[in-house]
C-alpha positions in Angstrom: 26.0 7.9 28.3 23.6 5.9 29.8 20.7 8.6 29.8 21.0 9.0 26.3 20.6 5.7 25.3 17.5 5.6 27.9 15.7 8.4 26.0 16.9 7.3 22.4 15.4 3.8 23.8 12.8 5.7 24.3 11.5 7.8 21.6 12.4 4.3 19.6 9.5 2.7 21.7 7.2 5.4 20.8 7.9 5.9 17.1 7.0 2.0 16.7 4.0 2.5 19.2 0.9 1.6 16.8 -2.9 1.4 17.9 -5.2 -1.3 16.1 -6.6 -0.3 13.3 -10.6 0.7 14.0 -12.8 1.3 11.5 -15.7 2.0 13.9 -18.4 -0.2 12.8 -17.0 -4.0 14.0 -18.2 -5.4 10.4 -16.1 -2.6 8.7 -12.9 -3.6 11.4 -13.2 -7.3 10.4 -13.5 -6.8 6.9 -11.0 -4.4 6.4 -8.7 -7.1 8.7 -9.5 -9.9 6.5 -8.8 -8.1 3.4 -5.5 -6.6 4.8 -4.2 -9.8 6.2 -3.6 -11.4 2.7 -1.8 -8.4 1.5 0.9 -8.2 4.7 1.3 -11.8 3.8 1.4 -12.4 0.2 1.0 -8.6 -1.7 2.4 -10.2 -4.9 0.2 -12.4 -5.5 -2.4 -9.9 -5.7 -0.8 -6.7 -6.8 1.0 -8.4 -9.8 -1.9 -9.8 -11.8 -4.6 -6.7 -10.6 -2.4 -4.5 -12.2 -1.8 -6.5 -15.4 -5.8 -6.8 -15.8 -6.2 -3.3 -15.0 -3.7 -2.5 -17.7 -5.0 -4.5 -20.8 -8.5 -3.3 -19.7 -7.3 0.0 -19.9 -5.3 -0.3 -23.0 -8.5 -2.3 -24.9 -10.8 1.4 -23.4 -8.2 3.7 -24.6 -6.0 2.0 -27.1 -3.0 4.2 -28.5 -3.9 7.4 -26.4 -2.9 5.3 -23.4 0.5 4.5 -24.9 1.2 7.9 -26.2 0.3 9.5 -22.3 2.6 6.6 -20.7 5.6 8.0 -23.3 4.6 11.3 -22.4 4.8 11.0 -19.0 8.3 9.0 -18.9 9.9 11.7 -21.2 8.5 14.5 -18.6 9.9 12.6 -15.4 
């Protein structure tokens, strides 16, 4: 019993074993590590209102097309 908990234990550690992120240029890495670090903390805060701009802008650029796609699309799924 005790040697398949050791190798469960063990595939467990390296299923959850994750290198850094490296973007190869160190100003890339930092950036990217800045940007990311607000999103693991707080991803409402920025996804919520993005996507609400992003969806009047669309809706003022396409208008009724948009709205006739979006019911299009939920009566095909």
């Amino acid at each position: 019993m005790k040697t398949i908990n050791y190798r469960l234990q063990q595939k467990l550690e390296e299923v959850f074993m994750v290198e850094p992120n490296n973007l190869g240029a160190t100003f890339a890495t930092s950036l990217y590590h800045r940007l990311t670090g607000f999103l693991k903390t707080m991803p409402f805060i920025f996804v919520i209102p993005i996507s609400f701009i992003t969806a009047i802008i669309l809706y003022i650029i396409f208008g009724s097309l948009l709205v006739k796609l979006v019911s299009l699309l939920q009566y095909g799924f």
